[in-house]
CHARMM-style PDB file with segment names, atoms N, HN, CA, C and O in Angstrom:
ATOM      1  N   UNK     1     111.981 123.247  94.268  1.00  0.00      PROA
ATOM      2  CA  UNK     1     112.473 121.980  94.829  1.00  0.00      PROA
ATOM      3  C   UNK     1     111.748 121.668  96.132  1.00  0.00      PROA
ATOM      4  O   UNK     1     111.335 120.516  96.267  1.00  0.00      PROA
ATOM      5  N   UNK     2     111.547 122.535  97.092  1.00  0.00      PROA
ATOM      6  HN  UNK     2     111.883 123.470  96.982  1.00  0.00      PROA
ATOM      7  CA  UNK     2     110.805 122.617  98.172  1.00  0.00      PROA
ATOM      8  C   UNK     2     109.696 122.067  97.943  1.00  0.00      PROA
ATOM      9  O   UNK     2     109.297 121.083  98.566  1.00  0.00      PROA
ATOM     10  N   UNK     3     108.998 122.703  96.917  1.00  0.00      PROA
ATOM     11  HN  UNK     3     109.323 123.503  96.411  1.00  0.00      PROA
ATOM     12  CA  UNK     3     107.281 122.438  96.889  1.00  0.00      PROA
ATOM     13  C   UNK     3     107.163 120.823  96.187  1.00  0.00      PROA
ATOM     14  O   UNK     3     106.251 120.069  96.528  1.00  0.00      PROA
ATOM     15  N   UNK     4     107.970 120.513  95.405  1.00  0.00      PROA
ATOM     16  HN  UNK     4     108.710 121.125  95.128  1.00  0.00      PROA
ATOM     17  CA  UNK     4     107.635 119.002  94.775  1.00  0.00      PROA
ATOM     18  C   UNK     4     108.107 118.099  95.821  1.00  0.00      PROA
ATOM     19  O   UNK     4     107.493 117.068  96.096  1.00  0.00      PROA
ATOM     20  N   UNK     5     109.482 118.558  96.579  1.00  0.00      PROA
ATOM     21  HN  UNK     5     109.980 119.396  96.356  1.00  0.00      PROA
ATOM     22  CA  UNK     5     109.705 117.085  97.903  1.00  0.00      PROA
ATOM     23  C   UNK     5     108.399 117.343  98.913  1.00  0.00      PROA
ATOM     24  O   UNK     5     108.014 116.345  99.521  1.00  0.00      PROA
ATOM     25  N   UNK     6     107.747 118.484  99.125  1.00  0.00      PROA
ATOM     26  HN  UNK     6     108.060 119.296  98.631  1.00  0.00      PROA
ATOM     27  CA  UNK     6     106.736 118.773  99.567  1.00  0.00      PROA
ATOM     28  C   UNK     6     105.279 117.638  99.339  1.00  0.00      PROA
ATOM     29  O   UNK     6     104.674 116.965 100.173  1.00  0.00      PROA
ATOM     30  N   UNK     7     105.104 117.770  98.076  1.00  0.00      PROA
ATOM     31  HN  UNK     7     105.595 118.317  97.398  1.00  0.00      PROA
ATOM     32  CA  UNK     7     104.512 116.759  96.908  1.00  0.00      PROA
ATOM     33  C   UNK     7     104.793 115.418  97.307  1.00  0.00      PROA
ATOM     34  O   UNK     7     103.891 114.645  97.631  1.00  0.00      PROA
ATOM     35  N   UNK     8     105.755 115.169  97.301  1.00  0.00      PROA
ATOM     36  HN  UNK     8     106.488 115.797  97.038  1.00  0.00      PROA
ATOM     37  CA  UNK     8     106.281 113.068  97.380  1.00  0.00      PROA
ATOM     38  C   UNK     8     106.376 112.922  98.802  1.00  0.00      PROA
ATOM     39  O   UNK     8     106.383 111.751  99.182  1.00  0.00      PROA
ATOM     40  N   UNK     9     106.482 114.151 100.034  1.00  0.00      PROA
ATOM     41  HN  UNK     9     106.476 115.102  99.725  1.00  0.00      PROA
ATOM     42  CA  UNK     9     106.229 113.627 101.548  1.00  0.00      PROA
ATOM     43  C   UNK     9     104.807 113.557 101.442  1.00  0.00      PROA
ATOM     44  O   UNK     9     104.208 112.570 101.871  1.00  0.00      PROA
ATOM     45  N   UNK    10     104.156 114.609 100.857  1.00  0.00      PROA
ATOM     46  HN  UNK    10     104.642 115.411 100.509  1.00  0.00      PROA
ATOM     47  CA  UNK    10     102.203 114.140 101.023  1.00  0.00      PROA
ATOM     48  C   UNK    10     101.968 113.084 101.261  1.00  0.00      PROA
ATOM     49  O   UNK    10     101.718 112.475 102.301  1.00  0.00      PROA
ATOM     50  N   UNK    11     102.153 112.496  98.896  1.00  0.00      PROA
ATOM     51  HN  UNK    11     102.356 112.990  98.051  1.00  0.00      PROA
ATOM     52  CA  UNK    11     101.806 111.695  98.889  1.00  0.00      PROA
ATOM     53  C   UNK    11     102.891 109.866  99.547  1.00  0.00      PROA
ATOM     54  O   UNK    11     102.339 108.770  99.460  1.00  0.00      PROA
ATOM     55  N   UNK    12     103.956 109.978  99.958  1.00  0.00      PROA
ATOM     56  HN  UNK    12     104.405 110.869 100.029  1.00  0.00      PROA
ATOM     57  CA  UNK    12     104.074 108.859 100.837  1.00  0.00      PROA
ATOM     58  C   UNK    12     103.485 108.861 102.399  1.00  0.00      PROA
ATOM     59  O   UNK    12     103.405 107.872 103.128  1.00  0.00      PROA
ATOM     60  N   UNK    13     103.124 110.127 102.699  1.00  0.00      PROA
ATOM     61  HN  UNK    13     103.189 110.931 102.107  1.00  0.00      PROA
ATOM     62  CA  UNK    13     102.281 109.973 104.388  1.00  0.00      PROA
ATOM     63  C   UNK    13     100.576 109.529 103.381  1.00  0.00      PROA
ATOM     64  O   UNK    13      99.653 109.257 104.148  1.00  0.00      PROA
ATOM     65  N   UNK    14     100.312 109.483 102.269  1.00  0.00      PROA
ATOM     66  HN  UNK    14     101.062 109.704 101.646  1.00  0.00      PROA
ATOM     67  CA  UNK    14      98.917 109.120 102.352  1.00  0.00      PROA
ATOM     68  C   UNK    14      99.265 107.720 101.648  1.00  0.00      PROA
ATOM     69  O   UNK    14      98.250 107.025 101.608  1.00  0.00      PROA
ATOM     70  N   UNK    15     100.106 107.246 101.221  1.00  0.00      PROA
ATOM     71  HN  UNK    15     100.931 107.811 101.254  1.00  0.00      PROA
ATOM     72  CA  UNK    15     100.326 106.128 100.914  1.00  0.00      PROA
ATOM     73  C   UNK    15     100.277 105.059 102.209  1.00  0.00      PROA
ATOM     74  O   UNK    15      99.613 104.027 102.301  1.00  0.00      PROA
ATOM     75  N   UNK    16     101.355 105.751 103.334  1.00  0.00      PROA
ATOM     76  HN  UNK    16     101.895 106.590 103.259  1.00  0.00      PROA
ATOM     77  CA  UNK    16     101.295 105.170 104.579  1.00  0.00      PROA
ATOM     78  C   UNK    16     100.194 104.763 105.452  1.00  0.00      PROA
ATOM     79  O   UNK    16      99.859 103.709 105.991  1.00  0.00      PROA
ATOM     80  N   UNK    17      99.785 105.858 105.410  1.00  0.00      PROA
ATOM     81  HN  UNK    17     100.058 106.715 104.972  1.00  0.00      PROA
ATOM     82  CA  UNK    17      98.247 105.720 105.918  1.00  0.00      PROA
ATOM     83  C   UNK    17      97.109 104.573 105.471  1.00  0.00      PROA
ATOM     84  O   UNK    17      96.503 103.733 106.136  1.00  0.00      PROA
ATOM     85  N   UNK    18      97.092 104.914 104.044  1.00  0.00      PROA
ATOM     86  HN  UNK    18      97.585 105.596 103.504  1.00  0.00      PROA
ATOM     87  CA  UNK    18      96.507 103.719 103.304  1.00  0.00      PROA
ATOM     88  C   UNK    18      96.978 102.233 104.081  1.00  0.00      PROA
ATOM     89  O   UNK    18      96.204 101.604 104.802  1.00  0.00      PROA
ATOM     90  N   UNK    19      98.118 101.889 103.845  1.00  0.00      PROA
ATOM     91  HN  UNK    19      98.747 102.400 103.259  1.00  0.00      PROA
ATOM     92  CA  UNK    19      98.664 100.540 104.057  1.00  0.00      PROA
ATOM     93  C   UNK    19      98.387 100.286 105.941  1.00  0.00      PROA
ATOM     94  O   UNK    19      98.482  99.264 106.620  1.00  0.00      PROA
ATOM     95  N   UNK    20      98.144 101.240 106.191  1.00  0.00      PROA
ATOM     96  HN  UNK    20      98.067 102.070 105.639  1.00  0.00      PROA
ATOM     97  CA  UNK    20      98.053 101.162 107.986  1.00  0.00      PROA
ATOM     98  C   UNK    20      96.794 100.464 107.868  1.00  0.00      PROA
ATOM     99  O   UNK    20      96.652  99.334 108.334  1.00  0.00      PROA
ATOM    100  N   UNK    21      95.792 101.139 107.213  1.00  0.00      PROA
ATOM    101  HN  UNK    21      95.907 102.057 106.834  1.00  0.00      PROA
ATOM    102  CA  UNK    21      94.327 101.049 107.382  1.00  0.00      PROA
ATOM    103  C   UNK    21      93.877  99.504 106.836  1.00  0.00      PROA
ATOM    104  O   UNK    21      93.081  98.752 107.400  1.00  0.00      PROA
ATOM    105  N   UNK    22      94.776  99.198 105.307  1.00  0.00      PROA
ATOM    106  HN  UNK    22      95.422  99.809 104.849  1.00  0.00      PROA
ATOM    107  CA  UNK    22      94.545  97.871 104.979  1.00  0.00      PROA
ATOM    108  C   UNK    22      95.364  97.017 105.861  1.00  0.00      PROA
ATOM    109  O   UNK    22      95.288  95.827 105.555  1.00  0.00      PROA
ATOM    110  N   UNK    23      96.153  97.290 106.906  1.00  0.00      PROA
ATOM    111  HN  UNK    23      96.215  98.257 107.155  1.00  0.00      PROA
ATOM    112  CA  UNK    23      96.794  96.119 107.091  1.00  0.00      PROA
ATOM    113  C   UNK    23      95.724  95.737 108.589  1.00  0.00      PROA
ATOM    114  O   UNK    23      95.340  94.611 108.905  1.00  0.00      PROA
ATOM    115  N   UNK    24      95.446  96.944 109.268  1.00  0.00      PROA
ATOM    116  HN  UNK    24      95.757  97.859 109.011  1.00  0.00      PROA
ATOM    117  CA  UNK    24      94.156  96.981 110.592  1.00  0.00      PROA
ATOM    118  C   UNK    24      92.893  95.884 109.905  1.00  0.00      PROA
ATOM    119  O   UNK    24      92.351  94.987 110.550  1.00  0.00      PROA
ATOM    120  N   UNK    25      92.625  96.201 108.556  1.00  0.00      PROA
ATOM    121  HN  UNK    25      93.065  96.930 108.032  1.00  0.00      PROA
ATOM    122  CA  UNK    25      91.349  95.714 108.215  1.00  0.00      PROA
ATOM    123  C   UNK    25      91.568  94.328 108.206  1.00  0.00      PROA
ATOM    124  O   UNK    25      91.029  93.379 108.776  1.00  0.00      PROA
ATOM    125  N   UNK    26      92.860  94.501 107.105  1.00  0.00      PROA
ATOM    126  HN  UNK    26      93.298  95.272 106.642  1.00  0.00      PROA
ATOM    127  CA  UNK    26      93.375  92.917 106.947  1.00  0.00      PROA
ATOM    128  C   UNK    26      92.820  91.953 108.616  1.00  0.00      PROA
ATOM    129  O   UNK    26      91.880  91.204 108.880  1.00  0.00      PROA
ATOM    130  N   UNK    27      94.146  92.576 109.502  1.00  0.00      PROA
ATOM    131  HN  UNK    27      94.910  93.184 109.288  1.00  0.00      PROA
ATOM    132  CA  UNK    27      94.134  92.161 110.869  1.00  0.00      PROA
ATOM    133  C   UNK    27      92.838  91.666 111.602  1.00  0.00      PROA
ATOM    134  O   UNK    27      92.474  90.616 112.130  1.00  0.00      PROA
ATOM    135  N   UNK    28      92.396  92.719 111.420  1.00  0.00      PROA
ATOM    136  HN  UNK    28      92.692  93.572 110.991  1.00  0.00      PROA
ATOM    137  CA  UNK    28      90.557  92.610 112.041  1.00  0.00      PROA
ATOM    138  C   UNK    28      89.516  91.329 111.369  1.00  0.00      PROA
ATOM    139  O   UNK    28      88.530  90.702 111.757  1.00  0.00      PROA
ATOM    140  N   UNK    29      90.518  91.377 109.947  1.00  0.00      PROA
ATOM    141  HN  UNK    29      91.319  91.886 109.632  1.00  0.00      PROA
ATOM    142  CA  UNK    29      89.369  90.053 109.609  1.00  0.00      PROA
ATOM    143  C   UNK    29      89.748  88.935 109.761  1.00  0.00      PROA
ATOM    144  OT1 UNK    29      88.990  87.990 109.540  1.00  0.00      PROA
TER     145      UNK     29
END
């Protein structure tokens, strides 16, 4: 149980990240 909520915090901090980066780019253009 540990290791898969482990799994879905990853991948929503790289989801987050993603949307940071498109929303900067967005912004910037």
């Amino acid at each position: 149980m540990a290791l898969s909520l482990g799994v879905i915090g990853g991948a929503i901090d790289i989801i987050y990240i993603f949307m940071v980066l498109r929303c900067e780019r967005v912004l910037c253009a």
